[in-house]
VOLUMRO-990055 format. One record per residue (C-alpha): residue number from 1; residue in one letter; x, y, z. Coordinates in nm, 3 decimals, padded with zeros to 5 digits. Example, Ala and Ser with C-alpha at 12.3 -4.5 7.8 and 13.67 -1.06 7.14 Angstrom:
+-----+------+---------+---------+---------+
: seq : type :      c1 :      c2 :      c3 :
+-----+------+---------+---------+---------+
:   1 :    a :  01.230 : -00.450 :  00.780 :
:   2 :    s :  01.367 : -00.106 :  00.714 :
+-----+------+---------+---------+---------+
This chain:
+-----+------+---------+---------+---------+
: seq : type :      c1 :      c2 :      c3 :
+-----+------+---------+---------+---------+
:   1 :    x :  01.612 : -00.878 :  01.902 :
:   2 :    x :  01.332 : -01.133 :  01.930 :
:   3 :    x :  00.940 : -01.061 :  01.861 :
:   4 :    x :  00.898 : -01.118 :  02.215 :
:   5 :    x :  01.115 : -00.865 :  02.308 :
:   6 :    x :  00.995 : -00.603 :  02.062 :
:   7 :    x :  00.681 : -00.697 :  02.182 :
:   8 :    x :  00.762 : -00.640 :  02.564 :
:   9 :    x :  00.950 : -00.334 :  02.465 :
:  10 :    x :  00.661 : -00.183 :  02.303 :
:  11 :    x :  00.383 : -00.302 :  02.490 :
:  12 :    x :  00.221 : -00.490 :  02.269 :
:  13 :    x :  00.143 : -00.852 :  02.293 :
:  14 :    x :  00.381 : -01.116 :  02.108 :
:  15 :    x :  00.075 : -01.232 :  01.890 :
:  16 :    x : -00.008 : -00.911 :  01.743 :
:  17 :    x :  00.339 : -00.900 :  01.595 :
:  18 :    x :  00.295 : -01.267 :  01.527 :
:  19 :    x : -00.024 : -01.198 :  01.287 :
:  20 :    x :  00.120 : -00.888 :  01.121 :
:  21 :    x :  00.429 : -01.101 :  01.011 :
:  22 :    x :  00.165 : -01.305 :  00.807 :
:  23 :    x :  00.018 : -01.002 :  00.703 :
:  24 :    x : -00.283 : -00.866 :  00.906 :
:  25 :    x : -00.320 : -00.522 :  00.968 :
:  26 :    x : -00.289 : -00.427 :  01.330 :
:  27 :    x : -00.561 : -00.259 :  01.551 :
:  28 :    x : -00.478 :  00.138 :  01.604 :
:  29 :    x : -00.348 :  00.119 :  01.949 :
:  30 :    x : -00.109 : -00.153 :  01.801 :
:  31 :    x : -00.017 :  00.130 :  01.560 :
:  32 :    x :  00.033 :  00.342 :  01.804 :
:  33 :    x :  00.293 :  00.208 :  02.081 :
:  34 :    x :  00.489 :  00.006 :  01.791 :
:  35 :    x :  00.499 :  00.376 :  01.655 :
:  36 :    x :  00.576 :  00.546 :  01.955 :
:  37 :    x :  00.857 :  00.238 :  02.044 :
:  38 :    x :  01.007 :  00.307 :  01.720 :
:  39 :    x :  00.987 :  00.718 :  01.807 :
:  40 :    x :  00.813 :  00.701 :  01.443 :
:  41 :    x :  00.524 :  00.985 :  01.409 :
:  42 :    x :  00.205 :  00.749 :  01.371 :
:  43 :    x :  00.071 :  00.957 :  01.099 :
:  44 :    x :  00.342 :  00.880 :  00.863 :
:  45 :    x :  00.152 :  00.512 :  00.797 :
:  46 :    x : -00.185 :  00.631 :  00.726 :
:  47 :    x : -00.264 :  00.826 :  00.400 :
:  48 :    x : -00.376 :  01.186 :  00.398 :
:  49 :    x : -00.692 :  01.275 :  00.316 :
:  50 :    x : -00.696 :  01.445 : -00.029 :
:  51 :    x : -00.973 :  01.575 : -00.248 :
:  52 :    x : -01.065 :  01.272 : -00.524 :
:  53 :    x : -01.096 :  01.381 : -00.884 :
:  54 :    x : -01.365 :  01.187 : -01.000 :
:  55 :    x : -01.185 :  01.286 : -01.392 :
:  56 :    x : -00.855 :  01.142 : -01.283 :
:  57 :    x : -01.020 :  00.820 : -01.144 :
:  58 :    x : -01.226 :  00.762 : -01.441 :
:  59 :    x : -00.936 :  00.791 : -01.698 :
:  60 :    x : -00.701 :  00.578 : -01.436 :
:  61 :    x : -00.995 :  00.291 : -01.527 :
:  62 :    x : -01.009 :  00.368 : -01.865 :
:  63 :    x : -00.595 :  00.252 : -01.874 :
:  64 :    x : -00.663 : -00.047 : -01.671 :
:  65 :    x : -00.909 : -00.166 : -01.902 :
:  66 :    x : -00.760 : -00.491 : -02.040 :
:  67 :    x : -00.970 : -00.495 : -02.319 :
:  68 :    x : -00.852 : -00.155 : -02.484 :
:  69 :    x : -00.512 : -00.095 : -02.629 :
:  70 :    x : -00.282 :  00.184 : -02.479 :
:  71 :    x : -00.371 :  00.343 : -02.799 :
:  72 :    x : -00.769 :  00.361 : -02.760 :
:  73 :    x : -00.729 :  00.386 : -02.393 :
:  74 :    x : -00.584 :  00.754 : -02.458 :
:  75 :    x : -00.831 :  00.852 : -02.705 :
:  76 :    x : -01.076 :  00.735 : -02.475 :
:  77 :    x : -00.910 :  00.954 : -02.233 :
:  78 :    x : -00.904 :  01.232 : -02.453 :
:  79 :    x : -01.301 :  01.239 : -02.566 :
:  80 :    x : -01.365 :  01.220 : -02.203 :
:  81 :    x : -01.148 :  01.523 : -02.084 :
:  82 :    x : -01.293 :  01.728 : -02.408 :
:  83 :    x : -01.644 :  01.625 : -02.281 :
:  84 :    x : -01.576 :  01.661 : -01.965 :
:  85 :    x : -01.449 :  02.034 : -02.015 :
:  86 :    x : -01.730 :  02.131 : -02.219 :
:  87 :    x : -01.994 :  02.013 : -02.007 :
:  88 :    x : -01.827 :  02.163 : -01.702 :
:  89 :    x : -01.777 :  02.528 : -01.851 :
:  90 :    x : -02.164 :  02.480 : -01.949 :
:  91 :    x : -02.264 :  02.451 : -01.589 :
:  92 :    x : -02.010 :  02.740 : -01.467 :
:  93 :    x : -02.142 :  02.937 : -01.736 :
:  94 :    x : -02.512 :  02.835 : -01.635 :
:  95 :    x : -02.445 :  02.899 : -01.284 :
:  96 :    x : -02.297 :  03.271 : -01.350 :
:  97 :    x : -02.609 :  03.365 : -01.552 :
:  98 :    x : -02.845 :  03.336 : -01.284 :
:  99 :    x : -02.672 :  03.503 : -00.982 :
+-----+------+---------+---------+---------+
């Protein structure tokens, strides 16, 4: 099967699947009929929303960090989870005190 006839088929034009072969993104609606062509659930190609943990992102960084070792990176990691803990139960415990 040819682009143009994918493209027919799902109602899209030719060029869109011309400029996603060379790596755009397509627009939503092109999402959407290649999707529904392909009797693909649309949702599958988008990420769910999930809560960020602003402690997992920070310690993710920490690894990247090209100028630390694996070694420091995880005691790094480890000061700022033992921080991180202590300062957090100090604000629960804060928080309990004056309800």
């Amino acid at each position: 099967m040819t682009w143009r006839q994918v493209a027919h088929e799902a109602d899209v034009s030719p060029s869109s699947l011309t400029r996603m072969s060379k790596g755009s993104r397509p627009d939503i609606d092109t999402v959407a009929s290649l999707a529904s062509w392909a009797s693909l659930d649309p949702a599958t190609f988008f990420p769910k929303k999930t809560e960020i943990n602003p402690l997992s992102m920070v310690t993710a960084y920490i690894h990247r960090d090209p100028s630390l070792t694996p070694e420091a990176a995880s005691a790094l990691e480890q000061l700022v989870r033992a921080t991180h803990s202590q300062l957090a139960n100090r604000h629960n415990n804060h928080q309990r005190q004056n309800r």
